[in-house]
N, C-alpha and C positions, 0 to 999 in steps of 0.2 A: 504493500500500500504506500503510496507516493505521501512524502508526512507534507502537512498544512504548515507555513509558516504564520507564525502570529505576530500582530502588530508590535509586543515589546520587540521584537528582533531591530526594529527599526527605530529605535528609541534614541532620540536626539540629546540624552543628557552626554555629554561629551566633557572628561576631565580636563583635557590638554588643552591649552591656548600658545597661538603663534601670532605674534604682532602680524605676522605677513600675511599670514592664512585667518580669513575671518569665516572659515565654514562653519567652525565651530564657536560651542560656547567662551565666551570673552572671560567673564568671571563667573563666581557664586552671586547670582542674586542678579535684578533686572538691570539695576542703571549698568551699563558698561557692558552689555552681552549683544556683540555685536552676529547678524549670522548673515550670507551669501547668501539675495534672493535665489538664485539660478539651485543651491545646495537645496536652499529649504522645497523647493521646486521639485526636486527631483526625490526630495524624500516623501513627500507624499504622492506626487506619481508613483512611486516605486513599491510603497507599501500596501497601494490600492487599496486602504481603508475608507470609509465613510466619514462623514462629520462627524456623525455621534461616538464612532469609536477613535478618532480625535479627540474628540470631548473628553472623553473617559481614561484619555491620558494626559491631561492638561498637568504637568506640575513645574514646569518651567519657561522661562521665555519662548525659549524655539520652539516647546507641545505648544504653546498658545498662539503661534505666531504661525504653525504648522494647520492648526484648526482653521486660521483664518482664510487661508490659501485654498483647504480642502472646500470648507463654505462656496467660496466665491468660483471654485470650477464647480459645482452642482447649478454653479446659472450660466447657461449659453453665452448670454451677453456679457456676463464679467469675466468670461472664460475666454472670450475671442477678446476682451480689451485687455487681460493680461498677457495675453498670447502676441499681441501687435507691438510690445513696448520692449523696449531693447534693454533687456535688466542685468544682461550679461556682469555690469560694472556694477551693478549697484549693490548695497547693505543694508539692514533691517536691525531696529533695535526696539526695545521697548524702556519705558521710562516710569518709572511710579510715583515722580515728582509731577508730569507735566499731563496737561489735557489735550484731547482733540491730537491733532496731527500739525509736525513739519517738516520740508522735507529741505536738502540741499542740494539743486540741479547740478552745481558743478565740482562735490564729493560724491555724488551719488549716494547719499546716502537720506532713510526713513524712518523717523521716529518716530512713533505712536503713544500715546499717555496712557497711563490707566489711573490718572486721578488720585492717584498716594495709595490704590489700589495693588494686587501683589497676582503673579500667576495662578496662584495658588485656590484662590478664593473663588477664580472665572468656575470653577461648576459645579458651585452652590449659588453664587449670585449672576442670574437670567439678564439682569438689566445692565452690568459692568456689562457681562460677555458681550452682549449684542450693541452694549455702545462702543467695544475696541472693534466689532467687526462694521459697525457703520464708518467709524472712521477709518480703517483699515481701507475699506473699498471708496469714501471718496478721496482717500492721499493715490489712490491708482488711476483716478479717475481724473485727480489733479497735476497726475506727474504726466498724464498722456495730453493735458493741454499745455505744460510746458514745455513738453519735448517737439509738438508737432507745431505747435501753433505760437510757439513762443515769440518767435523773430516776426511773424506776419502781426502778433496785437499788437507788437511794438511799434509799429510804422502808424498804427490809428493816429487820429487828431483826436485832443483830450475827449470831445464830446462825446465821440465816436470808441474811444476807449471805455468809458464810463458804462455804454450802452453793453459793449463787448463782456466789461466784467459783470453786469446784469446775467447776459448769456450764460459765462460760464458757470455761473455759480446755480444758476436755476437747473442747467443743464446737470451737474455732479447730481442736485437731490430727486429729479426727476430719473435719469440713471439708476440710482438706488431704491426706486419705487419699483421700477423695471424690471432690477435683480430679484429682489424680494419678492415680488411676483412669482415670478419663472423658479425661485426656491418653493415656494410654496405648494408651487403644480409638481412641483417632485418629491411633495408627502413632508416637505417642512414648514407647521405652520409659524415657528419660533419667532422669526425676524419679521414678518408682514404684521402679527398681531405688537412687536414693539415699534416699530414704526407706524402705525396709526396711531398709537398711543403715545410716541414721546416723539418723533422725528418731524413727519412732514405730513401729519394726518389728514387733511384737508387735499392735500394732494394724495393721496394713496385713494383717496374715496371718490377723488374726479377720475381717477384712475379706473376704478371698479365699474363707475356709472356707464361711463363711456364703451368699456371693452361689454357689459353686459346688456348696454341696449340694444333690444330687437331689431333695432332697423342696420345694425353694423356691416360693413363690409368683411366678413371672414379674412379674406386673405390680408387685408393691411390691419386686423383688429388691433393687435400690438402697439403699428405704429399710432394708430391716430389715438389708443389710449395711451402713450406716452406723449404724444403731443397735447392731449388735453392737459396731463399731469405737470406737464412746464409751463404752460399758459397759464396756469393756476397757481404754480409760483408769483406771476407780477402781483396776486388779486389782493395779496397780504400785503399793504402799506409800508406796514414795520421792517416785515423781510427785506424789501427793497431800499429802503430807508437808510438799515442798518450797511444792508452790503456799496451803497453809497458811499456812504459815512466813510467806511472804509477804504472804499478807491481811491477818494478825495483823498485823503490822509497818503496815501502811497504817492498817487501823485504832486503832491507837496513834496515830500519825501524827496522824488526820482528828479526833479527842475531842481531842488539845492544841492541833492550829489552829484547829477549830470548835466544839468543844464536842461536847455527845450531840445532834447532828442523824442519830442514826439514827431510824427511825420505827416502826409497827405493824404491819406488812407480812408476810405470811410465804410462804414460799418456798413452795406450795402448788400441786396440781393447778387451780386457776380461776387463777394466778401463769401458770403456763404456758401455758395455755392462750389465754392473749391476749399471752406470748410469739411464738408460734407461728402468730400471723395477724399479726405486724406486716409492715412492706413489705419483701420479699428472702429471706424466712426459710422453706428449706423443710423442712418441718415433719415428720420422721423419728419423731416418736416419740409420734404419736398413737396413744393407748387406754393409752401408757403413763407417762402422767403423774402417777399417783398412786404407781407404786413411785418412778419419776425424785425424788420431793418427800420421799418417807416410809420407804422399805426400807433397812436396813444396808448394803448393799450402798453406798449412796449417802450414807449419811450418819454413820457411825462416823467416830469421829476414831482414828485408829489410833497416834497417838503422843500421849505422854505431858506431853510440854510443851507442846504445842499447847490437850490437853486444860484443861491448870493456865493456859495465859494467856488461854487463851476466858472461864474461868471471873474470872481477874481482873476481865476489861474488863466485863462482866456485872457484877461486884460492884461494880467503880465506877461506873459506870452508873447504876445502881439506886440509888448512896448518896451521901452529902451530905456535904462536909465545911464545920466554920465552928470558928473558931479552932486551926486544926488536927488537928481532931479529928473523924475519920470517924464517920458515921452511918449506918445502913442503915435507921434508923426516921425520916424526914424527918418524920413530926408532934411526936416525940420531939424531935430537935435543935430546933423552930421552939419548942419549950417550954423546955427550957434556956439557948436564946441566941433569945429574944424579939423583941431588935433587929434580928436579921440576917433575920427575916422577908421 
C-alpha cells in the first residue's frame, strides 16, 4: 500500500536562519520572521492541503502566512492575480506591533499586522484570522497596481490623479467582494459572512442583488455584479472623503520631495482602457469606461476641504514663486525678476 503523506511533513517551522536565504524562518517569534513568497508558494502547492487543514496548523508566522496563500488560491480571481505578479524577488513578514498592511516596491518586501495580535491565537479568534486574510489579499491587490500601473498614474494631472486613486482603492475592496464570493461557492462560508459584517457590507449586498436578479445576463453575471459592487463604493460619502483626504496629503507630500512631477495624463476612457488589458486585470467594466472617467457619480468631490486643497495644489502648481513672491503669470515674474530666469 503506497503510504499517504500528511500535512506535518511539510511543516514550515524551520530552526536555521541565513541572513542571505530568507526561505526560512528569521527568528522565534513574528516581528523579524522574514519568508520567500515564491518558498511559501510552493509549500502549499506542494503539500496540497486545504484551508482548513492550514488552519489547523496555524502556530507560527509562515503556518499563518501559508493559510493565507492557501485561502486566496480557493478563488479563481485571486489565484490568477497572484499568479500575474512577478514575486520571484519578493518577502513576507508579519508584525504584531502594526495594522492593516505595507509594502516596499523597491525591497520587495510585505508586511502585514496583526494588531499586537500573535500566530498563535488566529484559530481560536475568527475575526483576527479573516482580518490578516483581508488585508493579506488587498497588499496583493495593491502590489499589482504598483507594479503595472505605477509609472502610467504617475504621469496623471493632480485632478486626474485624485480620480485614479478613487479607482484604485474602490477597485482593491470591490476585488475582495469578488474573492469572497467565489470562496464561498467553494463551501466556504467564513470570509463572505465577515465581510458583510465588518469590511464593505453595503457593497457585498449590491453585490448579491445584482448577481441574483432575475432579469441577469448569465454569462457576464460576475462581471456586472462586481461592477455594481464598485459603483457602490462612491455611494458612501465618508469612504470617499476619507480616501481623498489621503491622496491630498500624499500629494502634498510628492510636490515638497519632488517637485510638480505630475504630468498631462488624464484619467480618460483610452486611460482605461489599456488599464484593462494589462497582465491579471479582469476587466468588469467594459463599455463603461467613459461614465467610470466622466459622470458625477464618479467624480464630484463631495467635501469641502478637499475641494479648497485640490484647488490649492493646482494653484501652486501652475505658479511660480521668486523672491517670495507668488506668481501665476510665469512670463510676468520672468519680466520682473529677469535674473531668476
Amino acid at each position: 500500500m503506497k503510504e499517504v503523506q500528511t500535512y506535518k511533513h511539510f511543516d514550515l517551522t524551520l530552526p536555521s536562519y541565513d541572513a542571505e536565504d530568507v526561505s526560512v524562518c528569521a527568528k522565534t517569534g513574528l516581528k523579524g520572521s522574514y519568508f520567500k513568497f515564491s518558498a511559501l508558494l510552493d509549500h502549499v502547492d506542494t503539500s496540497e492541503a486545504t484551508s482548513d487543514e492550514h488552519l489547523e496548523h496555524i502556530n507560527n508566522a509562515g503556518s499563518a502566512l501559508a493559510w493565507c496563500l492557501s485561502m486566496a488560491l480557493e478563488s479563481q480571481s485571486a489565484a490568477a492575480l497572484l499568479f500575474s505578479l512577478p514575486l520571484e524577488k519578493w518577502t513576507l513578514s508579519l508584525s504584531t506591533e502594526d495594522t492593516g498592511y505595507h509594502f516596499d516596491a523597491e525591497t520587495h518586501h510585505l508586511t502585514v499586522g496583526l494588531d499586537e495580535g500573535t500566530a498563535e491565537i488566529l484559530q481560536d479568534s475568527p475575526f483576527l484570522r479573516h482580518t490578516l486574510f483581508f488585508d493579506f489579499l488587498y497588499a496583493l491587490r495593491d502590489i499589482w497596481f504598483e507594479t503595472y500601473t505605477g509609472a502610467l498614474s504617475a504621469e496623471l494631472r493632480p485632478e486626474d490623479y485624485l480620480k485614479w486613486e478613487r479607482f484604485r482603492q474602490a477597485d482593491i475592496a470591490s476585488f475582495s467582494i469578488l474573492t469572497s464570493w467565489e470562496i464561498l461557492n467553494s463551501g466556504n462560508d467564513n470570509l463572505w459572512r465577515h465581510i458583510t459584517a465588518f469590511e464593505n457590507g453595503d457593497m457585498a449586498l449590491s453585490f448579491v442583488r445584482k448577481l441574483t436578479n432575475p432579469s441577469m445576463d448569465n454569462e457576464k453575471g460576475l462581471e456586472d455584479a462586481h461592477w455594481q459592487a464598485f459603483k457602490t463604493w462612491y455611494h458612501d460619502h465618508e469612504r470617499v472623503t476619507f480616501c481623498d483626504r489621503d491622496t491630498l496629503a500624499y500629494m502634498d507630500d510628492r510636490i515638497i520631495e519632488e517637485g510638480n512631477t505630475f504630468g498631462d495624463q488624464r484619467f480618460n476612457a483610452k486611460f482605461m482602457k489599456h488599464i484593462s488589458n494589462l497582465p491579471g486585470f479582469q476587466n468588469y467594466f467594459e463599455g463603461n469606461e467613459t461614465d467610470l472617467t466622466r459622470a458625477p457619480e464618479f467624480s464630484l468631490l463631495p467635501d469641502e476641504i478637499c475641494q479648497t486643497h485640490l484647488l490649492h495644489i493646482i494653484n501652486d502648481l501652475e505658479s511660480v514663486e521668486i523672491e517670495g513672491i507668488r506668481f501665476r503669470d510665469k512670463a510676468l515674474a520672468s519680466k520682473i525678476f529677469p535674473e531668476h530666469q
